[in-house]
C-alpha positions in Angstrom: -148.9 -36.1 -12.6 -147.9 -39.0 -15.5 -150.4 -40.3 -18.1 -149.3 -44.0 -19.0 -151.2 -45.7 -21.8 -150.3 -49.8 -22.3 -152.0 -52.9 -23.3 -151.7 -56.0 -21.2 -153.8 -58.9 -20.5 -155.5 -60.0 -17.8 -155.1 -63.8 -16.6 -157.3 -66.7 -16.7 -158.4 -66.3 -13.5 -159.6 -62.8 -14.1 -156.5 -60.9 -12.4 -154.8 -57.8 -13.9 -150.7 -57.0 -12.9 -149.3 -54.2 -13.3 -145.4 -53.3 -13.0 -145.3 -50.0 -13.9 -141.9 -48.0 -13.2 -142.2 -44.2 -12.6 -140.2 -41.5 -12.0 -142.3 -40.4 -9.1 -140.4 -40.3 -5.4 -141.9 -42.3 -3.0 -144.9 -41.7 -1.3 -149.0 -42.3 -1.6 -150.3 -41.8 -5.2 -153.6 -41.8 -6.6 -153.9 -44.5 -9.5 -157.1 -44.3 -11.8 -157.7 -47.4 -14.1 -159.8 -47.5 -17.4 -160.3 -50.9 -19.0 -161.1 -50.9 -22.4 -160.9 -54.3 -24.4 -159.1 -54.6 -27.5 -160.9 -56.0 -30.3 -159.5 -59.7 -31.3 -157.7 -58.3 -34.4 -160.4 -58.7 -36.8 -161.4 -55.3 -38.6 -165.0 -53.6 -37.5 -167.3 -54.0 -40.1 -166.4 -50.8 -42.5 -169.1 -48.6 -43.7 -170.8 -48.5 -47.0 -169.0 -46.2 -49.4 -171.4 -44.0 -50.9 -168.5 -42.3 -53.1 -170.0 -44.4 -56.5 -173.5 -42.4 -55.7 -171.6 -39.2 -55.2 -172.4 -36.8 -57.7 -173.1 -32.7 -58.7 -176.2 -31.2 -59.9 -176.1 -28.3 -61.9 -178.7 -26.0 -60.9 -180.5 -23.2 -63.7 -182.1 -20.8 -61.3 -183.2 -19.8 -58.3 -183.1 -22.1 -55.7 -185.0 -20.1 -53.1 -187.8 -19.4 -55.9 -188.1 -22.8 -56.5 -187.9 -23.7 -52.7 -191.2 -21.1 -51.7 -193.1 -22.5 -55.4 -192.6 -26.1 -53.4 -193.7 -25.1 -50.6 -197.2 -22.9 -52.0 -198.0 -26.3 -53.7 -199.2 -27.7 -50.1 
């Protein structure tokens, strides 16, 4: 079994050729074909950095303490 990745395009009338040599002998093969379109070139949006909002809190205590006292308040 041979795993090929490549990118080629498809023609204006909607056709897709592929060439592919092999090492394979000749004979019947299965051939299994994923399309996945590549993005025009422009970037994907990126996602917000949160690293300007990234911080540390220092905590004095106990935090489970605190948590249950929370929690008896409702």
């Amino acid at each position: 079994m041979e795993v090929l990745k490549l990118t080629t395009t498809i023609d204006r009338s909607g056709y897709l050729t592929l060439n592919i040599p092999t090492q394979l002998g000749a004979g019947e093969v299965n051939v299994i074909v994923v399309l996945n379109p590549v993005s025009s070139g422009k970037k994907q949006q990126q996602s917000y950095d949160f690293s300007d909002l990234v911080g540390r809190l220092t905590w004095q205590g106990d935090a489970v303490t605190m948590q249950r006292t929370l929690r008896d308040e409702w």
